[in-house]
N, C-alpha and C positions, 0 to 999 in steps of 0.2 A: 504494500500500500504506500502511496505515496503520505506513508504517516505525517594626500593632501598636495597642493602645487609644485614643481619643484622647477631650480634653476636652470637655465640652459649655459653648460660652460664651454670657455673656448680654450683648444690646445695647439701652440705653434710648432712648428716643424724643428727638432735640432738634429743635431750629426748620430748617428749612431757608434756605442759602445766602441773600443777597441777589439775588447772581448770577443764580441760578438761578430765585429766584422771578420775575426781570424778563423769564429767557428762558422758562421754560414759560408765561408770562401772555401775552406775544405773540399777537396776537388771527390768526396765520395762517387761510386759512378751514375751514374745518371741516366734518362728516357732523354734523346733527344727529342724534339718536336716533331722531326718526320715520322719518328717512332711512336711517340704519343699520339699523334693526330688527332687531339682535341686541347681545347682552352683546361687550363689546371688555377685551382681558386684556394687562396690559404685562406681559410676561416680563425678568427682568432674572437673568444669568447671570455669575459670577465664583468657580468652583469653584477651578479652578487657572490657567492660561496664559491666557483667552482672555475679554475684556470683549464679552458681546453682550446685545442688547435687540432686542426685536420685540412689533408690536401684532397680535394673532389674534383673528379675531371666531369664535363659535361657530361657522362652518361651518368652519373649516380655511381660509378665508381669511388669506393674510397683507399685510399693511395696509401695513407698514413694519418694516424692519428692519435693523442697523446690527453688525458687528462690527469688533472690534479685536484683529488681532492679536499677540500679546507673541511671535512662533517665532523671529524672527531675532535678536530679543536673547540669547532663551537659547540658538538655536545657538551662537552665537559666545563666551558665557559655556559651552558644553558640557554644561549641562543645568540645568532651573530651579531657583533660587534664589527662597525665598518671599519675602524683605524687598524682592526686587526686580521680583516679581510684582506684590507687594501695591502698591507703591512707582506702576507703570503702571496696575492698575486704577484708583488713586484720580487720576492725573493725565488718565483720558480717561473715566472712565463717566457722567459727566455729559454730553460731546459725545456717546456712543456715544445714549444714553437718548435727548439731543434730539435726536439722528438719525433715531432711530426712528419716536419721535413727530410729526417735522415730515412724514417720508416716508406716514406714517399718514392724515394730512390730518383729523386729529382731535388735540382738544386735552386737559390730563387729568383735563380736570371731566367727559370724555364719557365716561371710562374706568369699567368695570363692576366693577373688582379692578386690583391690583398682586400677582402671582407672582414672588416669588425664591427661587432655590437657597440652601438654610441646609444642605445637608447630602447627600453627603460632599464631603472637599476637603481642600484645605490651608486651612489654617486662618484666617493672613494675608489668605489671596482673598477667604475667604467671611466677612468684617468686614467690608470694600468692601463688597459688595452689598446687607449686610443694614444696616450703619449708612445706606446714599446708601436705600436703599427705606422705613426709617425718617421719613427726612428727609419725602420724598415723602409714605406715609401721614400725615405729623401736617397737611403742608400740603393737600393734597388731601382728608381725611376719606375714605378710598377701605380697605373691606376688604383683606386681605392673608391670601395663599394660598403657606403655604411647600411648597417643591418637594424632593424628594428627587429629586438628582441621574439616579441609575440608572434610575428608575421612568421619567422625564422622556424619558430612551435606549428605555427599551423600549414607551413607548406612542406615540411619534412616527408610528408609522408606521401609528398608526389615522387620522390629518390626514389621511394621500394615498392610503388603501384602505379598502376596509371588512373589517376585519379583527377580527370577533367576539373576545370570551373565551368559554373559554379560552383559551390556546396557549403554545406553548413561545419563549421568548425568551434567546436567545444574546445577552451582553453582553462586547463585548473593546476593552479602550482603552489605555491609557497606565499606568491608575490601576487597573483593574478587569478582573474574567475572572471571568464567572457563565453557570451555568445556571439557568432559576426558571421556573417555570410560571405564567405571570400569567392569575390567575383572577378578576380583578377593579380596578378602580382602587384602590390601596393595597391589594392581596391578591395577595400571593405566596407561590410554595413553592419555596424556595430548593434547589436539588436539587445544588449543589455550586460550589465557588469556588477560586480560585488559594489555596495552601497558602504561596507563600511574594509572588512579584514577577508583576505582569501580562504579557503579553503584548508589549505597546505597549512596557514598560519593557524589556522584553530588548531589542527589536528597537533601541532605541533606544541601549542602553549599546554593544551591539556594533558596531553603526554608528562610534559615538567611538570604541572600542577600534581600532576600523579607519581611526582619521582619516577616513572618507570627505567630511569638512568641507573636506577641502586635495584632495578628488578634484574635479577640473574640471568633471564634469557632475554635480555632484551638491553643490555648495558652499553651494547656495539653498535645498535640501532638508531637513523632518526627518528622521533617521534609520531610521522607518519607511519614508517614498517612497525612500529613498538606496538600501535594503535591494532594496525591490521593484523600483525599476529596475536596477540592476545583477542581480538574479536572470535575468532575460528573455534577459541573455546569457550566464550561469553553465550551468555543468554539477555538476548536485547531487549526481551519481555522484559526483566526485571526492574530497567528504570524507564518513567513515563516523558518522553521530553517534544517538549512544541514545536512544531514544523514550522521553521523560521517562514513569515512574508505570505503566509495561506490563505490570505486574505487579499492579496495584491496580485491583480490580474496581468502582471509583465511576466519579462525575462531577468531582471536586474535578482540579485542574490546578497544576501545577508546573513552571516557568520556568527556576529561579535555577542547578538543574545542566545544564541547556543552556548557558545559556549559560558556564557554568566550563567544560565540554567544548569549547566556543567558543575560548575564551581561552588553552588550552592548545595548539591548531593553532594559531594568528594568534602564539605564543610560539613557536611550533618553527618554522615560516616565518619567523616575523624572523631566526631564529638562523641557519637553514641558510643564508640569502641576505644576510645581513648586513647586513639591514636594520634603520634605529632607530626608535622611535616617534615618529609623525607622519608615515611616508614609509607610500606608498600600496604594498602589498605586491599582484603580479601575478597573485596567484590571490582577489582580492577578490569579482570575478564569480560562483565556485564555492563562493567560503565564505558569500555573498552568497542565492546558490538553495540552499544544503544547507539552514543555519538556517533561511528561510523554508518549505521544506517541512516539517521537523520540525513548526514551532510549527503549521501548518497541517493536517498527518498528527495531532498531539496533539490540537488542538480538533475534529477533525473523528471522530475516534475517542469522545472523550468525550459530544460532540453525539450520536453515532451511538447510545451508552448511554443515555442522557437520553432521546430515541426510544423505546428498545426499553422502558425503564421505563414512561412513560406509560402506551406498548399496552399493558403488562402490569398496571397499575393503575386503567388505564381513567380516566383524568386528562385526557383530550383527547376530542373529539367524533369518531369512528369516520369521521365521512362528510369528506374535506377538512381535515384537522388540519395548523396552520399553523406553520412554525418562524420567526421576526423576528430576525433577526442587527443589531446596532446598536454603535454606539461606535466611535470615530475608527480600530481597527483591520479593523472590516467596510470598510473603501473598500478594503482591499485589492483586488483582483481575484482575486488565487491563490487566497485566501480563498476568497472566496465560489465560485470554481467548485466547489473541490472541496465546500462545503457541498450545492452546487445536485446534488454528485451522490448526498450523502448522502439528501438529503430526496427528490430521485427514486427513489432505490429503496427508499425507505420507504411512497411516495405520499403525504409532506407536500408542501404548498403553501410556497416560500422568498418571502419578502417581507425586500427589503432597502432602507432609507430611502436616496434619492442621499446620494454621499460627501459634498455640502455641509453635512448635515442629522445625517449619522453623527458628523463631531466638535461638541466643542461651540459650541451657539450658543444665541439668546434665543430664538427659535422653538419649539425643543421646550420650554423653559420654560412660555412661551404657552400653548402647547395643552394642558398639563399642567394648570395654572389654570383653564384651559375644562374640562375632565376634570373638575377637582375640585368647578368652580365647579357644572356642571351635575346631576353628583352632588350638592353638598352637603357635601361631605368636607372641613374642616377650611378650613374659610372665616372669618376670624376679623376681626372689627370691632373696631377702636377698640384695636390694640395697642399697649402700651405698652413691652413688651420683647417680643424676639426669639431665642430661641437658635436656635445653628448648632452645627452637629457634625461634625469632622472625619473621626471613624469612625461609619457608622451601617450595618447593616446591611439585608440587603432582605428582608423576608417572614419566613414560619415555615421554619428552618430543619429537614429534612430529608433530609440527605446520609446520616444513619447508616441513616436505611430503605433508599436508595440501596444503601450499602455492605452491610448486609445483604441483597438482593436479589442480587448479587453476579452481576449480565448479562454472560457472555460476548459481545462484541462480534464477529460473523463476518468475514472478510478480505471487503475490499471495493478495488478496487482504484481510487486516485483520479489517473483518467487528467486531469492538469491540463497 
């Protein structure tokens, strides 16, 4: 049953590293161009938490690719901290970059473009990428193709299918909760977004609220995986919690009183049991599957809106209309079943990128570059600055046609 602003900064071009020019000049041996016979795109990613780079040649080829990831610092720190984000992008993206590149077996004079993420992020992260790709374009002379983060999630997963425009794309991460119609490379119709905290970010605050860091099987885990596996042995009967927004006939999504309904059980359990915080309370498993059903009952309901909109605006191709769920919270599995049941009884097509590909990495960067580069879109020679953007939005916003169309959504019952 379906139970804030930010700045735009600028970064100028300076020389690159000593360092670095003596490792990328390294005459490793290489693909010539005749040999390659296609355009090659270095993606280089550092929105928030995670340093990655990959080389993508136009077919969806991946060549080489390297991440690094910052999870177990900010576990143990209880959640990330930009100065010390920022602090590990700059101390590994240049091993992550030559990782890429040496596993590529291409050097980067053979490279067609350089793709990075300018936008959205923290802000801290996305300096890292844009001043180290900087560096790169002045030494290389290599065009440079900035990436919007989201767009980068939702078209991934044209690299491993043939998955026409239009279609409908579900976006759920850490950071982000959208629905948008992507009708194009850089064309979207933004049909509705989280109102207050994403998805990823509940699942994650409540996880800590729960200590699950000091739970035994689950101490190595972000608080998303901690949530889903303990779910598997939870009974979600046991606690009663309000389907955020039941009342509001859009697509737009809200988090932040879930999880306050959250926090008021895990407060009245402590008390009754007299337990203190940091101690693992024995209904974890139940408090564990309720939440994750909720956030899952909430996007699969709004999903289900988004659908019926479409049909009713004729927004998608009638024959095989495809829904793309992306972003580090599609790896869920609860997830996605119940979406797979949504778009079966819609007769869309579910296409979901592997969980490696749904959080971030320089791969989808890559092919996004490729996207753009083959298009034509925003391919730019000979930069001299760079802006990034910590808040940027996705497409032409249209939620209020949404709200005004005002789609009852019929009971659907998501046997997960």
């Amino acid at each position: 049953m379906y139970g804030a602003g930010g700045r735009v900064a600028m970064v100028r071009a300076q020389g690159v590293g000593a360092r670095a020019v003596y490792r990328w000049a390294r005459g490793a041996a290489s693909l010539s161009r005749a040999q390659c016979n296609a355009r090659l795109v270095l993606g280089i990613e550092t929105s928030c938490d995670d340093t990655g780079a990959a080389v993508v040649d136009e077919t969806g080829k991946i060549l080489g690719e390297a991440l690094y990831s910052q999870k177990r610092t900010h576990l143990k720190a209880g959640g990330i901290i930009p100065t010390v984000a920022q602090k590990l992008h700059k101390e590994h993206i240049e091993n992550v970059v030559q990782e890429a590149i040496d596993k590529s077996g291409v050097s980067p004079n053979e490279l067609t473009a350089i793709a990075t993420t300018i936008k959205p992020g923290l802000a801290l992260s996305l300096k890292v990428g844009v001043e180290y790709s900087l560096r790169l374009l002045e030494q290389y002379k290599k065009p440079f193709i900035p990436i919007h983060h989201m767009e980068a999630h939702a078209l991934t997963v044209r690299m491993l299918h043939k998955v026409e425009f239009p279609f409908l794309v579900l976006l759920v991460s850490g950071g982000h909760s959208l629905l948008a119609v992507a009708r194009g490379i850089s064309d979207f119709l933004l049909l509705g977004q989280t109102l207050d905290e994403a998805p990823g970010d509940t699942l994650e605050k409540v996880a800590r609220r729960m200590s699950l860091k000091n739970h035994p099987a689950c101490h190595t885990m972000s608080g998303g995986e901690a949530i889903e596996y303990l779910a598997k042995m939870g009974n979600r009967m046991q606690f009663e919690l309000t389907q955020p927004m039941s009342q509001h006939l859009d697509c737009d999504f809200s988090f932040a009183g879930l999880r306050n309904q959250v926090n008021q059980i895990i407060i009245k359990k402590e008390r009754e049991g007299g337990f203190q915080m940091g101690q693992i309370l024995p209904c974890v498993s139940d408090i564990a599957a309720a939440v994750q059903h909720t956030v899952t009952a909430h996007l699969a309901k709004r999903t289900h809106r988004a659908i019926l909109f479409c049909k009713k605006e004729g927004l998608l191709p009638p024959s095989n209309p495809a829904l793309v769920v992306s972003g580090g919270v599609a790896s869920n599995e609860y997830i996605r079943k119940a979406l797979s049941i949504v778009t079966e009884a819609n007769g869309f097509l579910l296409h979901c990128p592997p969980p490696k590909l749904c959080t971030d990495n320089g791969i989808m960067i890559a092919w996004n570059g490729i996207e753009r580069l083959r298009a034509g879109i925003d391919v730019i020679h000979n930069p001299k600055e760079i802006r990034y953007e910590p808040k940027a939005p996705l497409g032409v916003n249209v939620s209020e046609q949404v709200k005004r169309a005002a789609i009852k959504v019929p009971y659907l019952k998501l046997k997960t």
